[in-house]
NUKOLLO-267666 format. One record per residue (C-alpha): residue number from 1; residue in one letter; x, y, z. Coordinates in nm, 2 decimals, padded with zeros to 4 digits. Layout:
[NUM, A, [X, Y, Z]]
...
***
This chain:
[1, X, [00.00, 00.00, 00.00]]
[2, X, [00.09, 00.33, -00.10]]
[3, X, [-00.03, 00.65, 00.10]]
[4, X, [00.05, 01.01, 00.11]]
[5, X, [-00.11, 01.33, 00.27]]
[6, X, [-00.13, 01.67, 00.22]]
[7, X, [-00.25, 01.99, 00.45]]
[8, X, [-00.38, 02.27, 00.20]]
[9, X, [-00.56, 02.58, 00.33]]
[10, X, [-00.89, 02.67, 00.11]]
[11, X, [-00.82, 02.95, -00.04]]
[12, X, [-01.09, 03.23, -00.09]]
[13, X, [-01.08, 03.24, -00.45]]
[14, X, [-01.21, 02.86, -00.42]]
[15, X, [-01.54, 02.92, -00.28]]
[16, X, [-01.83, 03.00, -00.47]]
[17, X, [-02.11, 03.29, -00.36]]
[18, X, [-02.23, 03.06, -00.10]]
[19, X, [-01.88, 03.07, 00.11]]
[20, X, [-01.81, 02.75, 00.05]]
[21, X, [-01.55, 02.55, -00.16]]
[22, X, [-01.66, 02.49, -00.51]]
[23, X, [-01.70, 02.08, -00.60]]
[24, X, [-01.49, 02.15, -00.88]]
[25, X, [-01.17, 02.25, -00.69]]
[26, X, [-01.20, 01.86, -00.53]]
[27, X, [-01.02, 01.69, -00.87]]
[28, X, [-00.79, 01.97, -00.82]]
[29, X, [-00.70, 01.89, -00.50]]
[30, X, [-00.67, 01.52, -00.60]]
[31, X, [-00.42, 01.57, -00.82]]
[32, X, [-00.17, 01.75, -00.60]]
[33, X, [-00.21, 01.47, -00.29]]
[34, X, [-00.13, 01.24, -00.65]]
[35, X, [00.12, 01.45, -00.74]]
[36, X, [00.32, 01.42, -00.37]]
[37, X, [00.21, 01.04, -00.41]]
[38, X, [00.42, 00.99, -00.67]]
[39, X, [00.75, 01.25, -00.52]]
[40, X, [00.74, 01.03, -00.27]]
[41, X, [00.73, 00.71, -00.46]]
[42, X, [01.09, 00.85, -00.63]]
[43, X, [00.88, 00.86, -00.98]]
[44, X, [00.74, 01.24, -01.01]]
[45, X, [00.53, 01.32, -01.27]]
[46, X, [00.76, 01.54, -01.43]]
[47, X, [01.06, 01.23, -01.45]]
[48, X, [00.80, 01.04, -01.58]]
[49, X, [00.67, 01.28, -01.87]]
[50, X, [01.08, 01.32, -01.92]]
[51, X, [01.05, 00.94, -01.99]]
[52, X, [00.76, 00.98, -02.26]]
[53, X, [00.48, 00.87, -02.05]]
[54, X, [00.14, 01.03, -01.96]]
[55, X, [-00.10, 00.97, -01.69]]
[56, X, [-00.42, 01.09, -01.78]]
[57, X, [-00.75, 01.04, -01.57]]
[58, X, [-01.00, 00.86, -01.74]]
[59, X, [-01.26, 00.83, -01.45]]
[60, X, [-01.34, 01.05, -01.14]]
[61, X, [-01.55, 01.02, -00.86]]
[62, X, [-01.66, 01.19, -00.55]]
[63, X, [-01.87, 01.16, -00.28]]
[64, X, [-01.93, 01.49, -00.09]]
[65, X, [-01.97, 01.49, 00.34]]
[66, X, [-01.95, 01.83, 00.44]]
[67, X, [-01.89, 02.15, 00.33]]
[68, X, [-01.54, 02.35, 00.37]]
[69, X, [-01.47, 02.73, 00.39]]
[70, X, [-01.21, 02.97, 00.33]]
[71, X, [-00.96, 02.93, 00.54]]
[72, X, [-01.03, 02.57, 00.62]]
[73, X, [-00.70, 02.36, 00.68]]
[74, X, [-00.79, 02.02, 00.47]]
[75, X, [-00.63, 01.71, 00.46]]
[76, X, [-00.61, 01.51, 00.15]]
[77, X, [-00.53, 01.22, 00.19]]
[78, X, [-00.43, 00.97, -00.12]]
[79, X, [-00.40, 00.59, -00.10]]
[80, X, [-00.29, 00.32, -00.39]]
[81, X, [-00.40, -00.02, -00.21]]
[82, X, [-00.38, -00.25, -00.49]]
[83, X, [-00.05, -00.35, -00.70]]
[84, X, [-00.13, -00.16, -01.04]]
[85, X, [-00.12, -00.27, -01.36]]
[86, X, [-00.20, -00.12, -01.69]]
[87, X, [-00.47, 00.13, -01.47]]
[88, X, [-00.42, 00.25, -01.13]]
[89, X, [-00.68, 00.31, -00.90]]
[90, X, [-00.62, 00.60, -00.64]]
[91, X, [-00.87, 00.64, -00.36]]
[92, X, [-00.88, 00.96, -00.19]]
[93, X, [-01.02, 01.10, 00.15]]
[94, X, [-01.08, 01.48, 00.23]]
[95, X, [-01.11, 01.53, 00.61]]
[96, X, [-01.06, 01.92, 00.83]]
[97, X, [-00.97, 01.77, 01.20]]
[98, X, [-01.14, 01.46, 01.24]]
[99, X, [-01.41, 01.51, 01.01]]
[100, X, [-01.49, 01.35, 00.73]]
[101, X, [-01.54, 01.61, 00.43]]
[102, X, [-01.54, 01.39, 00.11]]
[103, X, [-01.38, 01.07, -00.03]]
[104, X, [-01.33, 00.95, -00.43]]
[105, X, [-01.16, 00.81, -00.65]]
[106, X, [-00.97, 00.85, -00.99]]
[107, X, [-00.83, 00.60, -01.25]]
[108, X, [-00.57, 00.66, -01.45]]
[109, X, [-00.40, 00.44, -01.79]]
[110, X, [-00.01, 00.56, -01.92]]
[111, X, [-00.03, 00.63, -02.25]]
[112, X, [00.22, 00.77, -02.51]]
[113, X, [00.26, 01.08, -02.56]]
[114, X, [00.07, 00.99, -02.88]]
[115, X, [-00.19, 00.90, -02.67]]
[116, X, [-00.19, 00.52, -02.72]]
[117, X, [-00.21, 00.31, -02.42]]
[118, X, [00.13, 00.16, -02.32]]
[119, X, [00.29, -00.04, -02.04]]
[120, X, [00.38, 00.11, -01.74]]
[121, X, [00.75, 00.23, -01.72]]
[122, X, [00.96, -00.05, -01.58]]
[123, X, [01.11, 00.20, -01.30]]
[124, X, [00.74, 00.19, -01.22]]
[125, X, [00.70, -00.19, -01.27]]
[126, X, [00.96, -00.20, -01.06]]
[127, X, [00.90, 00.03, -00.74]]
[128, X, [00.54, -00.17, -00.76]]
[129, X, [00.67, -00.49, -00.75]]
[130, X, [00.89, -00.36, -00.41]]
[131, X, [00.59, -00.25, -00.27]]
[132, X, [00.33, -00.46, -00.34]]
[133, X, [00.56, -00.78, -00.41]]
[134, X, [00.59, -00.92, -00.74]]
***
């Protein structure tokens, strides 16, 4: 298993007219707990990319709790349980203290930067089979 967390602070410019955040800001704030994820896996995105492979989301999902505000210190939280393989799965969970504020998902293929789907990098293959065992 796999699992990373960030602290972000919500900042005002992501709330809508009601004060809260905006439900759009949530795949943003998946992607940079995916981001560290990854820094700290010793494969960031940008080696990767270097290496003439993409990552690109082809499904997202959330399940909203409770709202957040500006100034709200969040946790995002992002966890890889299962050994990947051509798609990786990354569950997320969105709490401020020890609240719950959302949880989801996204799932991601490497492709070429043609865009055609592609094995997995084997310095990826690799730090997987480490992790997970082979």
């Amino acid at each position: 298993m796999l699992q990373t967390k960030i602290e972000l602070r919500v900042r005002y410019a992501e709330t809508d007219m009601m004060g809260i955040a905006y439900h759009g800001n949530y795949a943003t704030w998946f992607e940079m707990a995916r981001v560290h994820m990854m820094d700290e896996f010793g494969y960031p995105y940008r080696e990767m990319e270097r290496d003439g492979y993409r990552l690109p989301v082809l499904e997202i999902g959330v399940r909203f709790r409770r709202s957040v505000s500006f100034d709200d210190r969040v946790t995002v939280e992002a966890l890889l349980r299962n050994k990947p393989a051509l798609r990786i799965r990354i569950e997320y969970r969105l709490y401020l203290g020890e609240t719950d504020v959302a949880d989801g998902f996204t799932l991601h293929a490497f492709l070429n930067p043609d865009g055609r789907p592609v094995r997995p990098p084997a310095r990826f293959v690799e730090g997987m089979d480490a992790m997970f065992g082979k």
